[in-house]
ZAMARGU-4260 file (C-alpha; in steps of 0.2 Angstrom, whole numbers, plus 5000, padded with zeros to 4 digits):
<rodrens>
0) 5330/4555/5258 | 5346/4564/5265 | 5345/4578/5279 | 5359/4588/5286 | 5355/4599/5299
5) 5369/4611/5305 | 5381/4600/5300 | 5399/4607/5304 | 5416/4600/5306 | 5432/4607/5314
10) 5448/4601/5316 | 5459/4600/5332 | 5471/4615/5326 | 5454/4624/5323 | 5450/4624/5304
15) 5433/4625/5299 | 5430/4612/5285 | 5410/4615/5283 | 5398/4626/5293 | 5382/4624/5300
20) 5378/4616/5284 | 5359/4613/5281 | 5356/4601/5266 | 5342/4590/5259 | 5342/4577/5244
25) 5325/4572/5240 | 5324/4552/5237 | 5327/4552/5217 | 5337/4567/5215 | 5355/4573/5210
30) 5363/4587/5218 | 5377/4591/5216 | 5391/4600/5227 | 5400/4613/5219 | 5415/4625/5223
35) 5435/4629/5223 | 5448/4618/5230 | 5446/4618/5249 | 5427/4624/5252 | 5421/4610/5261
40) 5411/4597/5248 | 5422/4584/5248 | 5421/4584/5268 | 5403/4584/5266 | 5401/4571/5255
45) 5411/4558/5266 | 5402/4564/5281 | 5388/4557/5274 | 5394/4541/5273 | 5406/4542/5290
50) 5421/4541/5281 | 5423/4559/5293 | 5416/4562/5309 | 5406/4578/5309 | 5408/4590/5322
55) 5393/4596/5326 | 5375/4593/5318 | 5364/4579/5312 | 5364/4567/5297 | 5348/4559/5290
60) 5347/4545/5279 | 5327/4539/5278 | 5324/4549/5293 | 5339/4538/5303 | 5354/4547/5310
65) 5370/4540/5303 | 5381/4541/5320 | 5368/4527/5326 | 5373/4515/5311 | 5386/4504/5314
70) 5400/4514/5301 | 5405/4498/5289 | 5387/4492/5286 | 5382/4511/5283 | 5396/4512/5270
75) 5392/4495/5263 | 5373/4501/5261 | 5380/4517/5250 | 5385/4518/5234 | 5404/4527/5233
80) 5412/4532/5218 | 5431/4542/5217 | 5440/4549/5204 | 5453/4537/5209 | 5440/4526/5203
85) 5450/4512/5218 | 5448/4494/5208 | 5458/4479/5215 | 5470/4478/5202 | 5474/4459/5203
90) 5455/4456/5201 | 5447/4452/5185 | 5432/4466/5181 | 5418/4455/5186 | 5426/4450/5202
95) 5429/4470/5206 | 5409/4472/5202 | 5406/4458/5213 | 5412/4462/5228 | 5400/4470/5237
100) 5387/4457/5233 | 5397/4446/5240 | 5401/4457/5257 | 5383/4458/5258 | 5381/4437/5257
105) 5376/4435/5238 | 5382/4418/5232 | 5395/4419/5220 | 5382/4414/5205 | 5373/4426/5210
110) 5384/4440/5212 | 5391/4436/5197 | 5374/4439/5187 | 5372/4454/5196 | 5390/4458/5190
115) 5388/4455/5174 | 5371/4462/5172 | 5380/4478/5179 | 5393/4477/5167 | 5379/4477/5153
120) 5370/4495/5160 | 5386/4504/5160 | 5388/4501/5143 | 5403/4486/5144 | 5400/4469/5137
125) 5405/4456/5149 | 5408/4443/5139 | 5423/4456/5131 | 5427/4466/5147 | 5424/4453/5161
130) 5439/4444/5163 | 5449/4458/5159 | 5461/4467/5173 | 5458/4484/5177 | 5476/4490/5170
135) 5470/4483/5152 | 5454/4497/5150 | 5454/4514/5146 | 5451/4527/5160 | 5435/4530/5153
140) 5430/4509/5158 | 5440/4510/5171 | 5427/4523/5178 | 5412/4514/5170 | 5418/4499/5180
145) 5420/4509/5197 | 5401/4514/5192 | 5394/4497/5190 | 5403/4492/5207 | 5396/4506/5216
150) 5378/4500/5210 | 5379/4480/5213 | 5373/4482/5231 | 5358/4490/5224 | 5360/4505/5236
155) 5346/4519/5238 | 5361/4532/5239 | 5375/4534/5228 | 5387/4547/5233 | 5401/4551/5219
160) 5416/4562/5222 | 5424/4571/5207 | 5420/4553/5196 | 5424/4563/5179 | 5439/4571/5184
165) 5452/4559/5178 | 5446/4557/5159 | 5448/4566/5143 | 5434/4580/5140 | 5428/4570/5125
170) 5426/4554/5137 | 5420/4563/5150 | 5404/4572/5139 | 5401/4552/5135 | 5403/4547/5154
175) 5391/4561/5160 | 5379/4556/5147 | 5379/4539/5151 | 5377/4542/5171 | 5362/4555/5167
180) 5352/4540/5157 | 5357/4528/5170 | 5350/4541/5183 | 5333/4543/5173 | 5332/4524/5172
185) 5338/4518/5190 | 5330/4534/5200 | 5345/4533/5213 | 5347/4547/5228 | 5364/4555/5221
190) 5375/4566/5229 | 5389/4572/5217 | 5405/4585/5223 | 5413/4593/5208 | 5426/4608/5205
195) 5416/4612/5186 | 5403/4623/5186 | 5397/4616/5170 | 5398/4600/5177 | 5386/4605/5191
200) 5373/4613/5180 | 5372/4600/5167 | 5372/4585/5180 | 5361/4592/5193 | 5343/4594/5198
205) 5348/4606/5210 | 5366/4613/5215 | 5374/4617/5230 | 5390/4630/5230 | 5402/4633/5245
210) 5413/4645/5247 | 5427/4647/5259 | 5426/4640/5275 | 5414/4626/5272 | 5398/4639/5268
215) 5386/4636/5257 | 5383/4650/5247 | 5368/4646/5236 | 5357/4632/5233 | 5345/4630/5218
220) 5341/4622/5203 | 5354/4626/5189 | 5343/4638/5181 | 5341/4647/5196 | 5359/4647/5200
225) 5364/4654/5183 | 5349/4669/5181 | 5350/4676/5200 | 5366/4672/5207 | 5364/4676/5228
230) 5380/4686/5231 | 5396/4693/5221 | 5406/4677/5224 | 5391/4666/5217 | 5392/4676/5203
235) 5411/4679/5199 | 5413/4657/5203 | 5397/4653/5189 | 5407/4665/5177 | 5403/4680/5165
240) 5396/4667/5151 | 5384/4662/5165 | 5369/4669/5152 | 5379/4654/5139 | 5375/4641/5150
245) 5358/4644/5154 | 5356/4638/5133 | 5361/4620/5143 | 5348/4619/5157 | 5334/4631/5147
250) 5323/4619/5136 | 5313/4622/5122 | 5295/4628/5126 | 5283/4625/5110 | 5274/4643/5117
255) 5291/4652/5109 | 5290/4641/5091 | 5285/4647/5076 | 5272/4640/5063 | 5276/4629/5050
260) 5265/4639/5038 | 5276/4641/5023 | 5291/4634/5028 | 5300/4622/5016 | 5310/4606/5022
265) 5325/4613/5014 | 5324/4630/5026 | 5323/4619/5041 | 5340/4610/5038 | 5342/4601/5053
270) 5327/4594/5067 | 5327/4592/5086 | 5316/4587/5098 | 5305/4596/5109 | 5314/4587/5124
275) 5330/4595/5118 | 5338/4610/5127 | 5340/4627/5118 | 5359/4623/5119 | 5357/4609/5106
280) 5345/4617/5093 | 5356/4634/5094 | 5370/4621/5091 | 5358/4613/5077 | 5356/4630/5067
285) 5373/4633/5068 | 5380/4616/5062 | 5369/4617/5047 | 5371/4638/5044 | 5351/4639/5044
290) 5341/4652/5053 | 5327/4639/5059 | 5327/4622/5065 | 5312/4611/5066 | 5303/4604/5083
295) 5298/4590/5083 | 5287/4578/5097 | 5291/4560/5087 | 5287/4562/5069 | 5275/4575/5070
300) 5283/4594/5069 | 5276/4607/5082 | 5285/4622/5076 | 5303/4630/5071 | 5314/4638/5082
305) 5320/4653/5074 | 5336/4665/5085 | 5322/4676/5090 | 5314/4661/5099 | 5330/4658/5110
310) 5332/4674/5115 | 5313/4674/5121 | 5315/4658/5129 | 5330/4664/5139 | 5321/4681/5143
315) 5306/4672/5150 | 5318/4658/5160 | 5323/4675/5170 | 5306/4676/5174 | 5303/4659/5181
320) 5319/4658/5193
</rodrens>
């Protein structure tokens, strides 16, 4: 879906922003940019769109280069969301959703149903929210609303730069939870920067680190990122509790459960699924101070998860990096 092929960019006093950079973005997926302050993923990510010129290389979108695209119909044709989240504050939310819509020639009733449907997805009633002005939500809306507008052109591609970064870290679990479902339902080509690693795992089907000078680092799924770092500064960026997070992006496999055989509903305590993440059933026996918790696939149990079970799982997610 998006091809970069040896992208680079330098400016006139001769700083290398990004180099050589070689990325691809299969149609459907979320990757995610990751690094510190300066590496180049911000660049990169307005590249795509032509927000910046790159200096050398090639940019795909569908197998068209982007420096053939007229620049304001390209931008028009992406989704772009920014921390700054950008709303006209003199506009009432519908008419911020409907914007692009209308730039693309929608009528205004239709628009406004696409608006409003938009509202809906992201988890804001229009009928409460829709007339409201921007300054009269919380952050948290405010960035729900800067979502829906990004989306009401119906774009294949969604790029998203730092879109969490200006909430509370309550709101921002919610938000990120709220984009992942949208993701799973819509199936939209995203490419997301952030600074936070944990960001990056939990968010991405695959994640791409820079370093300094625009180089890309490593580029893999999160699971491979966290059990084989490629170098010292991929490994000191994802962090010493790196083996922590890998609870997040590890999920259950029913060949580590135990049997029922003998075990009591009053044992089990608390029950996940068998979609969850070790993170959340570790998180489960904790919460209720049991050494199991159930497994379930709907109402029908498969197993129980026992400590010894997540520390098999995470041995064997080693294995499959």
């Amino acid at each position: 879906m998006i091809r970069l092929t040896g992208v680079g960019k330098t400016y006139p006093d001769g700083t290398v922003a990004v180099h050589e950079l070689d990325l691809d973005v299969a149609r459907g997926e979320m990757v995610v940019l990751v690094g510190p302050s300066g590496c180049g993923k911000s660049t990169t990510l307005k590249m795509i769109n032509r927000l910046i010129e790159p200096t050398t290389g090639r940019i795909e979108i569908d197998g068209q280069d982007v420096t053939d695209a007229d620049p304001v119909k390209l931008r028009r044709d992406i989704g772009y969301v920014i921390q700054q989240i950008g709303l006209f504050p003199h506009q009432r939310i519908t008419a911020n959703v409907m914007t692009v819509p209308l730039l693309h020639g929608e009528s205004k009733s239709t628009a406004r149903q696409r608006a409003e449907e938009l509202l809906d997805v992201v988890g804001l009633d229009p009928a409460t929210y829709g007339d409201r002005y921007p300054h009269q939500l919380s952050g948290g809306q405010r960035q729900r609303v800067g979502v829906a507008r990004a989306l009401a052109a119906n774009p294949p591609v969604l790029l998203m730069d730092e879109p969490f970064g200006a909430v509370d870290p309550v709101v921002r679990v919610k938000l990120q939870d709220e984009f992942l479902r949208l993701q799973r339902d819509l199936g939209k080509t995203v490419v997301m920067v952030t600074h936070d690693i944990d960001e990056a795992v939990r968010m991405g089907d695959r994640v791409a680190v820079f370093a300094a000078g625009g180089r890309l680092a490593q580029f893999g799924t999160p699971a491979e990122l966290l059990a084989r770092p490629a170098d010292d500064f991929v490994e000191d960026f994802v962090g010493a509790t790196r083996g922590l997070r890998r609870l997040t992006v590890t999920a259950i496999d029913p060949a580590h459960l135990e049997p029922m055989d003998g075990v009591t509903a009053g044992e089990l305590g608390a029950t996940v699924s068998v979609d969850a993440s070790l993170e959340e059933a570790l998180a489960a026996m904790l919460r209720e101070d049991k050494a199991m918790v159930g497994v379930r696939r709907g109402a029908e149990f498969v197993g129980v998860l026992t400590p010894a079970g997540v520390h098999r799982a995470l041995r064997a997610s080693l294995r499959d990096a």
